[in-house]
MILOMAR-785812 format. One record per atom (N, C-alpha, C, CB): x, y, z; residue in one letter. Coordinates in steps of 0.001 Angstrom, whole numbers, plus 524288, in hexadecimal, padded with zeros to 5 digits. Atoms other than C-alpha are relative to their C-alpha. Glycine has a CB too. Example, Ala and Ser with C-alpha at 12.3 -4.5 7.8 and 13.67 -1.06 7.14 Angstrom:
2
8037A7FB5A80000a 8300C7EE6C81E78a 80384804B080000a 7FC208001B804DEa 7FCCC7FB5A7FFC4s 835667FBDC81BE4s 7FCFE80442802DAs 8019E801CE7FA79s 
***
This chain:
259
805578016C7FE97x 44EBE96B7DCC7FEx 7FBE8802E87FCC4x 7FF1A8010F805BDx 804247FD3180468x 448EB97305CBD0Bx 7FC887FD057FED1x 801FB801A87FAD8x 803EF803C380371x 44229967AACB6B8x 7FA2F7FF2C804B1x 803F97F8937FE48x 80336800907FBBDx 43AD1965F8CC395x 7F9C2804998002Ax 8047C801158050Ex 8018E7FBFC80051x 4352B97272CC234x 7FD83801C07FB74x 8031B8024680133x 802DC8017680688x 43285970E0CB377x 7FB1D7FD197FFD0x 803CD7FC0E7FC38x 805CC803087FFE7x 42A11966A6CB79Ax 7FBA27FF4080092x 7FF507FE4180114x 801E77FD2E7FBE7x 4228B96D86CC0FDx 7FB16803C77FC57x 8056E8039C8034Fx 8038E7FBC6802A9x 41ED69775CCB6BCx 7FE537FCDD7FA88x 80394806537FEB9x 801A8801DC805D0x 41D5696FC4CA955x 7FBB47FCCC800F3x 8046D7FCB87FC96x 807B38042E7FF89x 411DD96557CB1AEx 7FB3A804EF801CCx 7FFAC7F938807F0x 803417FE4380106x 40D49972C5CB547x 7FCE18020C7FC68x 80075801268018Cx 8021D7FC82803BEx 40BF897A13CA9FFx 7FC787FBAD7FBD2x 8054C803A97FCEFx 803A78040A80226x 4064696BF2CA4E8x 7FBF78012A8007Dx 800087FB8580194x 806A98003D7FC4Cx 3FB1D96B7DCAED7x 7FE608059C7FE4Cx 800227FF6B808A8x 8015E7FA627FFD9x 3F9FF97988CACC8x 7FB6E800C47FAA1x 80636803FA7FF53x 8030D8003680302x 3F4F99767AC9ED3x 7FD107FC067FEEEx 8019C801327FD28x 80622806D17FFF1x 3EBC7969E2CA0D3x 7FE8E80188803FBx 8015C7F7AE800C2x 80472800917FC0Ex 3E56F96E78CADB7x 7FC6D805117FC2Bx 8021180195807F8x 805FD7FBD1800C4x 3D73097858CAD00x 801AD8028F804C5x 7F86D7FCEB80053x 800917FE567FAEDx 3D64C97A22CBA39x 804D8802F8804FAx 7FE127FB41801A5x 7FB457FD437FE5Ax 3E36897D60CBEA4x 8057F801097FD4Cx 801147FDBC803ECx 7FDB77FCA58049Cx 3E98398203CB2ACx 8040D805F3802D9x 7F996802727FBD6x 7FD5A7FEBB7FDDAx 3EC4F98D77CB99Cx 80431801CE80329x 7FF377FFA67FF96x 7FC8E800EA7FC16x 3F1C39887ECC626x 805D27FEE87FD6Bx 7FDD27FB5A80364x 7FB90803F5800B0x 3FB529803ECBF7Bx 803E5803C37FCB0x 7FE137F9EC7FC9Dx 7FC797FE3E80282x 3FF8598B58CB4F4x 802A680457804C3x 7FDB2802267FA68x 7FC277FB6E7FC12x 4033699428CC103x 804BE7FD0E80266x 7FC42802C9805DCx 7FD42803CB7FBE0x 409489897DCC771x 804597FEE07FC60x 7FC767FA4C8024Ex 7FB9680294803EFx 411B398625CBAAAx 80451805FE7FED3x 7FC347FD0F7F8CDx 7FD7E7FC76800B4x 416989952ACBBCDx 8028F8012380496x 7FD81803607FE0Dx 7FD0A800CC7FB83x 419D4994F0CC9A4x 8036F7FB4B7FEC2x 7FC867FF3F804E4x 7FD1B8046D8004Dx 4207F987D6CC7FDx 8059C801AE7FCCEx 7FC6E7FB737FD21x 7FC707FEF7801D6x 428AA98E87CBDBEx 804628053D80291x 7FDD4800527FB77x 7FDF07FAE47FBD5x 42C92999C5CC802x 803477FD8F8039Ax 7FB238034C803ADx 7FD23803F67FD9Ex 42FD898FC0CD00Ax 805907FF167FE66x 7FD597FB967FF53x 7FCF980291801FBx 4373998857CC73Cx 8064A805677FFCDx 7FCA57FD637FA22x 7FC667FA8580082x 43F5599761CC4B4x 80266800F8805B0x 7FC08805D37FE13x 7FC867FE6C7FA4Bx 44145998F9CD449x 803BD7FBD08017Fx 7FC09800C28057Dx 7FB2C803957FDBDx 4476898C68CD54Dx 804BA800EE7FC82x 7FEA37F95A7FFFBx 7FB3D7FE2980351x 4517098F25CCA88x 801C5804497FE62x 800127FE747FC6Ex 7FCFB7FCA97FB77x 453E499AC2CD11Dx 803177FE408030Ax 7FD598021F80342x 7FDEC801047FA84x 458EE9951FCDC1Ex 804C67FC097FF08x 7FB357FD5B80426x 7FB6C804D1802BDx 460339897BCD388x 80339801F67FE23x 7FEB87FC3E7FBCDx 7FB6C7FD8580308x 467629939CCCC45x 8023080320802FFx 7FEE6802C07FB56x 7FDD87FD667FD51x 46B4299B92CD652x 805F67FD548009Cx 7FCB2800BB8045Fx 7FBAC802A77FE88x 479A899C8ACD72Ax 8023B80121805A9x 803BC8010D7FC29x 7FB927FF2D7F910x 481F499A32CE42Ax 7FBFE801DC8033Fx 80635805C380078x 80690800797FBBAx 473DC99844CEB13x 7FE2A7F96580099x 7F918803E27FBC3x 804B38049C7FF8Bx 46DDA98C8BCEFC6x 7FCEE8009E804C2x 8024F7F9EB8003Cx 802897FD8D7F9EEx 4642598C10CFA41x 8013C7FD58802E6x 7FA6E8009B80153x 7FD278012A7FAD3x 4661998966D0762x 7FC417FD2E80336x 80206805208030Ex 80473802C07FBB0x 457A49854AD0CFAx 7FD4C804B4802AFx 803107FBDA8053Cx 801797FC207FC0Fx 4573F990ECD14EFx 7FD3B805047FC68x 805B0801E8803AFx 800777FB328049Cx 44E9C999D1D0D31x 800B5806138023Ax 7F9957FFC77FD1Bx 7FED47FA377FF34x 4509E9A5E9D14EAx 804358013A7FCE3x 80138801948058Dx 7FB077FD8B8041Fx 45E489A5C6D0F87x 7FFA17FF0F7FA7Ex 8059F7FD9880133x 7FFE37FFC9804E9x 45B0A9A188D032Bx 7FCBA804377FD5Bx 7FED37FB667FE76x 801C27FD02802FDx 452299AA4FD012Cx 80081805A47FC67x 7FDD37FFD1801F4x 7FEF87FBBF802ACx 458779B6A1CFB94x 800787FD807F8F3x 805CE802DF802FBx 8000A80420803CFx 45AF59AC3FCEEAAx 7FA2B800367FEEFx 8025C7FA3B80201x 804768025D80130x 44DCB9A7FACF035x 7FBB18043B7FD8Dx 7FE2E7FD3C804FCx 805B37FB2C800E1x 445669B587CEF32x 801D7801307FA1Cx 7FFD98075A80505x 7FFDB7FEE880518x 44BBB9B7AFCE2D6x 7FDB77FE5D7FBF0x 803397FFAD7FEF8x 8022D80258804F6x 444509AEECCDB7Bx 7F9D97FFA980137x 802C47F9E97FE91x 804D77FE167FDF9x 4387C9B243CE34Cx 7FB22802DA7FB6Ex 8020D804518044Ax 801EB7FD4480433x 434179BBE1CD905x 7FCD08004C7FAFDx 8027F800D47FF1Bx 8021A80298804CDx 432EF9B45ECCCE9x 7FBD77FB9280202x 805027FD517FC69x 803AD804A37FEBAx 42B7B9A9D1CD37Ex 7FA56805C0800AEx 8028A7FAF68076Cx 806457FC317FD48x 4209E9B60BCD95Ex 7FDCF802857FA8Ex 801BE806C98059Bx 800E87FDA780522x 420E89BB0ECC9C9x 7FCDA7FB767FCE6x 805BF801CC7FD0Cx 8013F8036280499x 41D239AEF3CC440x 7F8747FFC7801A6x 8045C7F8B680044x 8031D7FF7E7FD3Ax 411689AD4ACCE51x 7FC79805A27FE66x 802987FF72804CBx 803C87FD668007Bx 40CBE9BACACCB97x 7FED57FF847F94Fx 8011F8056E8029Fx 8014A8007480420x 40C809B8B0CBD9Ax 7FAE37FB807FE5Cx 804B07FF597FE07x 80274804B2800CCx 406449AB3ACBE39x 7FAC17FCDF80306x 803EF7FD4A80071x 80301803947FD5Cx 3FF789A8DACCA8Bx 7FB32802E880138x 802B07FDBE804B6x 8059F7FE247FF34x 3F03E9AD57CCD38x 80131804DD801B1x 7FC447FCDE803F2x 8004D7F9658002Ex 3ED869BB7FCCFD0x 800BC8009A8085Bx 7F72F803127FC22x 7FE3C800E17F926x 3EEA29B95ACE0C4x 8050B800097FFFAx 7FE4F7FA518033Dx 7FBA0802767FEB0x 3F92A9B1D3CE06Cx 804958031D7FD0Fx 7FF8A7FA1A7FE9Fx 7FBD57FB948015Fx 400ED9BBD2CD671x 7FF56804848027Fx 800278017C7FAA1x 800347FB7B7FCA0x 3FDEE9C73ECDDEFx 803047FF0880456x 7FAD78017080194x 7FFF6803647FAAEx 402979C046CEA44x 807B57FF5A7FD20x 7F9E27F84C800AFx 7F9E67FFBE80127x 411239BE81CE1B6x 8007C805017FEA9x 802667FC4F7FB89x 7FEC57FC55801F2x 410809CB54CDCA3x 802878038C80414x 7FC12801A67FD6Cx 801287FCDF7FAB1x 40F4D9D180CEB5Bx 8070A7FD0D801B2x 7F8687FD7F804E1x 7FAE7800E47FD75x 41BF89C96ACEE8Bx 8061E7FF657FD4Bx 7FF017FB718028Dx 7FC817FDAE804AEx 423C39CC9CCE36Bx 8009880630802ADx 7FC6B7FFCA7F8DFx 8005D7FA6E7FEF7x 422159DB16CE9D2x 800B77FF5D806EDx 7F98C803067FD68x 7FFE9800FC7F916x 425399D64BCF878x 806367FF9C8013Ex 7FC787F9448025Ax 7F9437FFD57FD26x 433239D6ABD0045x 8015A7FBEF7FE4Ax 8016980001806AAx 7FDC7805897FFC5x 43CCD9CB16CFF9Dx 7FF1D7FE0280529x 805EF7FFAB7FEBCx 80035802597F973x 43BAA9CB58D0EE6x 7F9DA7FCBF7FEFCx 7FFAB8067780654x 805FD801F77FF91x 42C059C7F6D0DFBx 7FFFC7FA057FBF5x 7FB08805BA7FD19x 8006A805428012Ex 42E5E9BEA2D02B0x 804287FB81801D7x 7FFC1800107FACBx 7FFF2801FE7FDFEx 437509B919D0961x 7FF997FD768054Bx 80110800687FE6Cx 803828034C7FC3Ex 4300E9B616D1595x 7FE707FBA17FE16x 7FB758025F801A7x 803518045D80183x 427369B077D0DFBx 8010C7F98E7FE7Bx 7FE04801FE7FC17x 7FBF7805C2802CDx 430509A55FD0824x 800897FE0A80523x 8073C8011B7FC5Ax 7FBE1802287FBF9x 4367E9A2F4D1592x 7FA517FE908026Dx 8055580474803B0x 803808008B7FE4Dx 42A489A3ACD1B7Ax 7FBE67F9957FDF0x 7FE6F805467FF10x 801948044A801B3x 4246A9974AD129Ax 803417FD738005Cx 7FE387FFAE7FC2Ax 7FC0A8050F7FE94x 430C09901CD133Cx 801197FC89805E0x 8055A8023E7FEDAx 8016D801EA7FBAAx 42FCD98F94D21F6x 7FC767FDDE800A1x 7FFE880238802AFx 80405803E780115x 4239F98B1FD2105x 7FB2C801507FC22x 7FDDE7FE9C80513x 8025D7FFE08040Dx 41D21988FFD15EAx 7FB237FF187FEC4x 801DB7FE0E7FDF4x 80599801088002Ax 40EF898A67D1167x 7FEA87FF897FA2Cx 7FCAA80481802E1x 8040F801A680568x 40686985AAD0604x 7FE5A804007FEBFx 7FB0C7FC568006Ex 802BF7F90A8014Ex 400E599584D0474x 8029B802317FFA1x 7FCFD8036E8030Fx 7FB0B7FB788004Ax 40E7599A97D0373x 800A67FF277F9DAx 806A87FE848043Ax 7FDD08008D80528x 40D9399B6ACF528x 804BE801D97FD57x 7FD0B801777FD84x 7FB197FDD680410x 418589A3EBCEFE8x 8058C7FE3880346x 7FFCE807F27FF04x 7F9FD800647FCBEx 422AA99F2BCFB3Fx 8015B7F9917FEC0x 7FF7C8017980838x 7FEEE8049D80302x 41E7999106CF5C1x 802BE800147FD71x 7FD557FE287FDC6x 7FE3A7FFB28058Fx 420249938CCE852x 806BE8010C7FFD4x 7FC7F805287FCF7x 7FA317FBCE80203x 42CBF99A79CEA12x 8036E7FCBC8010Fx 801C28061980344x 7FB71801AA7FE3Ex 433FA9911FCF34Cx 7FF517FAF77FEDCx 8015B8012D80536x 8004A80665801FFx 430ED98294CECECx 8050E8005E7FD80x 7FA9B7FDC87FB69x 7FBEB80084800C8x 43A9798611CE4E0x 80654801408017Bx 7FEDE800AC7FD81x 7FC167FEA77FC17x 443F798A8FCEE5Ax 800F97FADD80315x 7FE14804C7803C1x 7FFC38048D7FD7Dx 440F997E7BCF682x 801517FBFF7FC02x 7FB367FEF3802D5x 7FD5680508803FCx 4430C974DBCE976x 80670801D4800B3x 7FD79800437F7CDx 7FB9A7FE86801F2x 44F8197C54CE649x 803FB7FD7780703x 7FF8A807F67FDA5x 7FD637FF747FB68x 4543A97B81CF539x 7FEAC7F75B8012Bx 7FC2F806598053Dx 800A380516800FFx 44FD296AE1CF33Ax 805057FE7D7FCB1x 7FAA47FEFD7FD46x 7FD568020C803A6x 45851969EBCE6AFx 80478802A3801E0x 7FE3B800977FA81x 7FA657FEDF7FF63x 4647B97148CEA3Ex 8016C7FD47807DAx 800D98088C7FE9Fx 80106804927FC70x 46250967ECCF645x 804BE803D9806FDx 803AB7F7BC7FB9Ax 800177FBB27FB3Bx 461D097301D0188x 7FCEF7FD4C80432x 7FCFD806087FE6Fx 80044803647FC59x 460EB96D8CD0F63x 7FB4C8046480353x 806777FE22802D4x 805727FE487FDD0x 4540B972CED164Dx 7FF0B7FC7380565x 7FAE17FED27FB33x 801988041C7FC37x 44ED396CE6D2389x 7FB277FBDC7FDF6x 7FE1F803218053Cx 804CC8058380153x 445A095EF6D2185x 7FCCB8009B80312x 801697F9B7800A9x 8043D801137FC07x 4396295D92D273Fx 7FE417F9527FF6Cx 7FA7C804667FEA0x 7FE6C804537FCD3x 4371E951C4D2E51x 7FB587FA6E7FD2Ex 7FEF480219807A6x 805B88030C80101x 429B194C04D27ADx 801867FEEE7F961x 7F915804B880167x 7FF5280055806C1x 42B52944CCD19D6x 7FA04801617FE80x 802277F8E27FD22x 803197FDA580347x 41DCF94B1CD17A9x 8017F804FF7FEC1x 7FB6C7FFF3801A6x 7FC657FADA801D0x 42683957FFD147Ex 804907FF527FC9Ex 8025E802B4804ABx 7FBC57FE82803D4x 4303B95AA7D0C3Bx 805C47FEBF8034Ex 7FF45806E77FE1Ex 7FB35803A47FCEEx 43D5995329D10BCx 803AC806147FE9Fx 802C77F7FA7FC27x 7FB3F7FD0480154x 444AF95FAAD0A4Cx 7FF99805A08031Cx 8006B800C87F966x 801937FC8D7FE64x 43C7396A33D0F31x 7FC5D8011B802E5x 7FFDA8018E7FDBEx 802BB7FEE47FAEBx 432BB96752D18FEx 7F9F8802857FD6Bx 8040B804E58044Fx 805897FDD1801EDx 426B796AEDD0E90x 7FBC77FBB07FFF8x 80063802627F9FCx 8042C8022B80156x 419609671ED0BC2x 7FFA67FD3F7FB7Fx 7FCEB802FE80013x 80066803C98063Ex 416E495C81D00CDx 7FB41801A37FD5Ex 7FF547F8B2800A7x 802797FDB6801A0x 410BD96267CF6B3x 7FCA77FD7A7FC57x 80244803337FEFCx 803128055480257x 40BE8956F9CEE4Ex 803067FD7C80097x 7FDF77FF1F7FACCx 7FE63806477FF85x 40F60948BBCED7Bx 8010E7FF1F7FB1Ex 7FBB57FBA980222x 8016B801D180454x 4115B94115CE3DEx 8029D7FB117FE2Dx 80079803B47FCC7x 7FE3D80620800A1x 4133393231CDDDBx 802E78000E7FAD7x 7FAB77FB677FFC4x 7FCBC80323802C5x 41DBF92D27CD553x 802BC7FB267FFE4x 80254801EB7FF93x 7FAD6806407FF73x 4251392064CD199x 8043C7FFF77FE52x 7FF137FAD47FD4Ex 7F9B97FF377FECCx 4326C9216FCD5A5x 803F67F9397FD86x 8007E80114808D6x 7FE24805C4801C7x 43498912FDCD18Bx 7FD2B7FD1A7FBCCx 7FFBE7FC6080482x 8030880222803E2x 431CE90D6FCC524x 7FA317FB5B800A1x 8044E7FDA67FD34x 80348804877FE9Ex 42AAD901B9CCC4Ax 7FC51802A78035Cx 802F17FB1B802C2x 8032C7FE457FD11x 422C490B2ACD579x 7F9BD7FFE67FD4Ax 8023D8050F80178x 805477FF5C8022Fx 4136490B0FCD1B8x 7FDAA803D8800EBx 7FCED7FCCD80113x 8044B7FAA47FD94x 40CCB915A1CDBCEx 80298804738003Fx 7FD917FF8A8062Cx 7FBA17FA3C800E9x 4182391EEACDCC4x 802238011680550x 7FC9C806727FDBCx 7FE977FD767FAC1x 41E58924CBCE841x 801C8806688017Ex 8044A7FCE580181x 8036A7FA607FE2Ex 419E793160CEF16x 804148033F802D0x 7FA617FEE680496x 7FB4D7FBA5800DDx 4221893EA3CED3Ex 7FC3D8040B8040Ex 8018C802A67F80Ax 8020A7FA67800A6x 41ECC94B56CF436x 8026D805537FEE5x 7FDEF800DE803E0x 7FE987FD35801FEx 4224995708CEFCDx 800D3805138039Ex 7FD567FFD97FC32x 7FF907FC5C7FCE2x 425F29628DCF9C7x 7FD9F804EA7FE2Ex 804CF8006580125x 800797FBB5803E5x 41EBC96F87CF7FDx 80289805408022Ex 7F9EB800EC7FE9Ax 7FB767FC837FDE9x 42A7F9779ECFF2Cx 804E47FF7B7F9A7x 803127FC7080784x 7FBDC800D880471x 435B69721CCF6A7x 7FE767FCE27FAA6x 804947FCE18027Ex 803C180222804EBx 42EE09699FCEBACx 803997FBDE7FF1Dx 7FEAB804297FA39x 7FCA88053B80099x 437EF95ECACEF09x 7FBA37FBBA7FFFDx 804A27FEF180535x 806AA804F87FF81x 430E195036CF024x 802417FBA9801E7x 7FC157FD787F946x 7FE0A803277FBD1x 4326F94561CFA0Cx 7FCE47FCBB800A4x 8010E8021B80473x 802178042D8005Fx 42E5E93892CFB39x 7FC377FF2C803D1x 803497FCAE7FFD5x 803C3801007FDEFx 42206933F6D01DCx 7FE457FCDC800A9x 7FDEE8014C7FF51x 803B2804097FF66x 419F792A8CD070Fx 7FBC37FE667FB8Cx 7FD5E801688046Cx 805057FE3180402x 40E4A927ABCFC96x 7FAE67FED980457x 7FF6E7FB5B7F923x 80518800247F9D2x 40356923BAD07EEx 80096802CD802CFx 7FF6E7FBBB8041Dx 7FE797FE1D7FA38x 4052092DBED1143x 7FDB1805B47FD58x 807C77FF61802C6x 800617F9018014Dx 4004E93D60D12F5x 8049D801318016Ax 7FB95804268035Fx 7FB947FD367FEB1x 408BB946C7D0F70x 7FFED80419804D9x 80155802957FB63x 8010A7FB2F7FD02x 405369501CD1A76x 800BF7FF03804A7x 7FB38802387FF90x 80090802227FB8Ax 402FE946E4D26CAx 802C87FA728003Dx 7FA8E7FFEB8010Ex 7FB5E8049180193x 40B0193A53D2255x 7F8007FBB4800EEx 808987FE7E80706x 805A0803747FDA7x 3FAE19331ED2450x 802027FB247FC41x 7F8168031B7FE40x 7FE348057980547x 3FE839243CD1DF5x 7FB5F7FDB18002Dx 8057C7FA8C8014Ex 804838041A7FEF1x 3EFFE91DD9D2174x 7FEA0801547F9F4x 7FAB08013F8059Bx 802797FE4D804BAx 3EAE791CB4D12C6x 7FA80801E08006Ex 800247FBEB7FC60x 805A07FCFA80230x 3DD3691F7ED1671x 7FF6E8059980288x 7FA257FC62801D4x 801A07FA2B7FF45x 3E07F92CD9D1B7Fx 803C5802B97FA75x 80228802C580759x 7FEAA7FDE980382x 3E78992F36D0DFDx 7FBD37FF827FC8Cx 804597FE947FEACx 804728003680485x 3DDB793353D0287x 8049E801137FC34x 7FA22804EF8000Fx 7FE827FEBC80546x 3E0DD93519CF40Fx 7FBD5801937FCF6x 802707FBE87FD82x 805E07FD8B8041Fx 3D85F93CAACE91Ax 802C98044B7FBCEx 7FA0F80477804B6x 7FEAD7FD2280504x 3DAFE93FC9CDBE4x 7FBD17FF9D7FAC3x 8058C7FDAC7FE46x 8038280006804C1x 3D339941B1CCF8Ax 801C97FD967FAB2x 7FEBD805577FEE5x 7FC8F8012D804EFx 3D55393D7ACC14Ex 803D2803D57FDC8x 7FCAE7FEF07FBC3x 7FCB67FC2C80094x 3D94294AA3CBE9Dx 80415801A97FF5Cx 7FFE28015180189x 7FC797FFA67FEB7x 3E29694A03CC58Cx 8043B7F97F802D8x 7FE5280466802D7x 7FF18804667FD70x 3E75B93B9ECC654x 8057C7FF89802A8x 7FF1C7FC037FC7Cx 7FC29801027FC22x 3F4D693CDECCABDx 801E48036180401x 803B77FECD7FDD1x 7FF0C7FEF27FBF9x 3F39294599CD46Cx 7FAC57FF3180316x 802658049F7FFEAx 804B5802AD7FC71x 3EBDA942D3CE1A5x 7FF0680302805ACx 801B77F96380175x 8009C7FD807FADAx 3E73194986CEE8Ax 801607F9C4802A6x 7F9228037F80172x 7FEA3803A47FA63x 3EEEE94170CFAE9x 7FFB7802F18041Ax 8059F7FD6980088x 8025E7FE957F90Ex 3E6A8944B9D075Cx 801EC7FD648039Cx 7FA267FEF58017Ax 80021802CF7FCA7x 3E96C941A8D13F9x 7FBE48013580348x 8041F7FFBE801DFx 80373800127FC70x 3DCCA93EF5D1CA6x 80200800EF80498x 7FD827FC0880000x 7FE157FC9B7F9D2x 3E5A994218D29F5x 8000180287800F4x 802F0800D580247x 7FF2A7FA5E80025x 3EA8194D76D265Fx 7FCE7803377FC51x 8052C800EF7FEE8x 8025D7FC8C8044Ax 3E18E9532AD1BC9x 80216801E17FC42x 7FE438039980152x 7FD7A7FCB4803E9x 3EC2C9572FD13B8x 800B57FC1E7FAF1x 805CE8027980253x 7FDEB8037480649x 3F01B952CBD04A1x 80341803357FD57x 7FB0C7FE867FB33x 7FCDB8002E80312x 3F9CA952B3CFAB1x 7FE527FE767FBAFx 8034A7FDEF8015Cx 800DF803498059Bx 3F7D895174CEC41x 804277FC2F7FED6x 7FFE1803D27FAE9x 7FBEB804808029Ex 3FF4C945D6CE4FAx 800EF7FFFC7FA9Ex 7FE347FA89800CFx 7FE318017B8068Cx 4046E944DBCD799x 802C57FB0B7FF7Bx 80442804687FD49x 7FBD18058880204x 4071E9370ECD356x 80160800B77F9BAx 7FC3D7F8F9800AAx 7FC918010780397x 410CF9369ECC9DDx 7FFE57FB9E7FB2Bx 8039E7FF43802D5x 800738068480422x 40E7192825CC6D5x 7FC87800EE7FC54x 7FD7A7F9E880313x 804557FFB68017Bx 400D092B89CC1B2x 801B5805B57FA45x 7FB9B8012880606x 801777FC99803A9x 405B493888CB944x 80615801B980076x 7FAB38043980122x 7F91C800537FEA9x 415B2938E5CB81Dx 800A7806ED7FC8Dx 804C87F8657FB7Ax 7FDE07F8E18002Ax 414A0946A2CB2D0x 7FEDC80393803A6x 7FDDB8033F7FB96x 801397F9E07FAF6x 40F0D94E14CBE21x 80330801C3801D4x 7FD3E7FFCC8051Cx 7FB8B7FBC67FCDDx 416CB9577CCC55Dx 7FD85800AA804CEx 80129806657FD2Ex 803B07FDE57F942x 410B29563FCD389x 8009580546801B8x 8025A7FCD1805FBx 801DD7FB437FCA3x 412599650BCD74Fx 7FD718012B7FBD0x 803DF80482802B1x 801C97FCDB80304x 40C82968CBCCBBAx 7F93C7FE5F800C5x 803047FF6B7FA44x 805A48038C80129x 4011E95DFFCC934x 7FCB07FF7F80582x 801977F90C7FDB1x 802877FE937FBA1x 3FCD5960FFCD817x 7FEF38067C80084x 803407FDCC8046Ex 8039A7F98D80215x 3F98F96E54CD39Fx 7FBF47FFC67FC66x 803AE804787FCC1x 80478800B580277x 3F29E96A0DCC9E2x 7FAB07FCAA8010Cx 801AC7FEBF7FC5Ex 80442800F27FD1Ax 3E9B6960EECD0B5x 7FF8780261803EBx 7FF6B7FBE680119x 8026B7FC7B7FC14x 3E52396C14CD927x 7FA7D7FD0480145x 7FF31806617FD92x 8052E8022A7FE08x 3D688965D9CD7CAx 8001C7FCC3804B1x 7FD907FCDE7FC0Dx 800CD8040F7FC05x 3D9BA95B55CDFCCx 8009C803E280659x 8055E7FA7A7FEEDx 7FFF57FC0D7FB57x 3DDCB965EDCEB3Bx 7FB5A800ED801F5x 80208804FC7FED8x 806007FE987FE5Dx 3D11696B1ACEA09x 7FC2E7FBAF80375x 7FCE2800F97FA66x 801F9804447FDCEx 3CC1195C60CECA5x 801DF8006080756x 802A87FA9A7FC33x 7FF26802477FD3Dx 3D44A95ABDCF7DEx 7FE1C803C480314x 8041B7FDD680010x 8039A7FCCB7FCDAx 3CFE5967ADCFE63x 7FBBF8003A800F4x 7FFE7803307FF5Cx 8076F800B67FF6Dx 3C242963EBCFC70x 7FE1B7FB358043Bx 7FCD77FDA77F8EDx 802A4803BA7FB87x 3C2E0958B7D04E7x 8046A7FF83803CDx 7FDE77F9B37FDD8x 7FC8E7FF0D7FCFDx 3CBAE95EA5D0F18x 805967FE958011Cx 7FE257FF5D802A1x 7F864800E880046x 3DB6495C70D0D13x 8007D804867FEBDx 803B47FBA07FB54x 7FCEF7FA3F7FF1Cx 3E50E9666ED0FA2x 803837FE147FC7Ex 8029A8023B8064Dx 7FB13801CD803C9x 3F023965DED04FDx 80565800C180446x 8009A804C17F989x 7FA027FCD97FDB8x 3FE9C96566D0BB8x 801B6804BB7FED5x 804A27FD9C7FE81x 7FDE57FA3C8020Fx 401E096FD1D032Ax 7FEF4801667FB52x 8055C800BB80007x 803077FCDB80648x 3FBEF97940CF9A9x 804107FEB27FD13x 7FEAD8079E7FF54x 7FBE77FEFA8048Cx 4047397920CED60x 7FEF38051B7FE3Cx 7FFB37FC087FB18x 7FD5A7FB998012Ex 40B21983D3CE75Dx 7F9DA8048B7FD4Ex 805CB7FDE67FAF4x 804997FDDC7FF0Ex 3FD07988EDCE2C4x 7FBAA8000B8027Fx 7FEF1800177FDD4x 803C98006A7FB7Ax 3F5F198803CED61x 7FD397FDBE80161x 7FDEA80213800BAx 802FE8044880035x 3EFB897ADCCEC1Cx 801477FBD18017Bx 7FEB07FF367FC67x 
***
């Protein structure tokens, strides 16, 4: 699953050099991504290991690669947010691992470093096809019971025109089929409590509100721009975030930088 992960980082380090405005974001995001990419093949190369689901027990495996991911971060990521890895680079295994177990039970959008760390723990525990409990709502993650972290349209059939609608988990970073009319948050199907709003800017990706629930999801259609990388290219239209907070929507779930 390397290539996956290749992909991840080569549309960032793209965007990284054609945006102004979040230039930045995107080159931190293309150095975490590659930390990432290092913890999961950790875990792939491990011999006479696979995981089990259960991260308490996995975790003696797991803290080991803890390290290099909190190194890359202080090298790369804003002057807060490296201080903040530096401090837990210098902390027990017991405390950091609370912290892991502690987001895996239940997981929050502000848990940055227990995110970062366990996506690829949760892919790896997807692909070596580790049995986990389901949660019951196809607006979650069929593998792991997460939040959908963007959407996004492709045509799965040569004859398809509009595409059909992926989401993307932001626990395991698996992706599961969807309704395309419908919120992801509250299942709402009435079209006039669904909005849409995107810019030229940014034409193939799009804020999807739901007027019930207040919440949204960005979209990346595929059809419209067959190179995007939806976790990436929903970092990079951050502006539109800004939009949607301006006229009250809650996002399902921050992404991996806090947007």
């Amino acid at each position: 699953m390397s290539g996956w992960w290749d992909r991840q980082i080569v549309r960032a380090d793209e965007l990284a050099e054609q945006s102004s405005g979040s230039r930045e974001l995107l080159a931190f995001y293309a150095q975490l991504l590659r930390a990432q990419k290092e913890t999961y093949e950790f875990f792939r190369s491990r011999k006479d290991w696979l995981p089990c689901g259960d991260l308490e027990a996995d975790l003696p495996v797991i803290r080991e690669a803890l390290p290099a991911l909190l190194k890359t971060v202080v090298a790369h990521a804003p002057e807060s947010l490296a201080a903040d890895a530096q401090a837990l680079l210098q902390t027990s295994d017991e405390v950091t691992g609370e912290m892991l177990i502690t987001y895996w039970l239940n997981p929050s959008d502000i848990q940055f470093f227990a995110k970062a760390f366990l996506q690829p723990y949760g892919r790896w525990l997807a692909d070596a096809g580790a049995e986990i409990p389901r949660h019951g709502s196809d607006r979650r993650c069929p593998f792991c019971g997460g939040n959908p972290q963007v959407s996004f349209l492709q045509s799965k059939e040569s004859n398809a025109e509009s595409g059909n609608r992926d989401l993307i988990c932001a626990i395991c970073l698996s992706t599961w089929e969807f309704r395309r009319v419908i919120c992801a948050n509250c299942g709402e199907e009435r079209p006039a409590k669904l909005g849409y709003f995107h810019t030229p800017e940014f034409d193939h990706v799009r804020i999807e509100a739901c007027d019930t629930c207040g919440y949204y999801i960005k979209g990346v259609d595929l059809t419209r721009f067959g190179f995007a990388v939806p976790l990436v290219d929903e970092v990079a239209a951050a502006p539109l975030d800004v939009w949607a907070r301006e006229h009250g929507y809650t996002k399902i779930e921050l992404n991996l930088v806090g947007l």
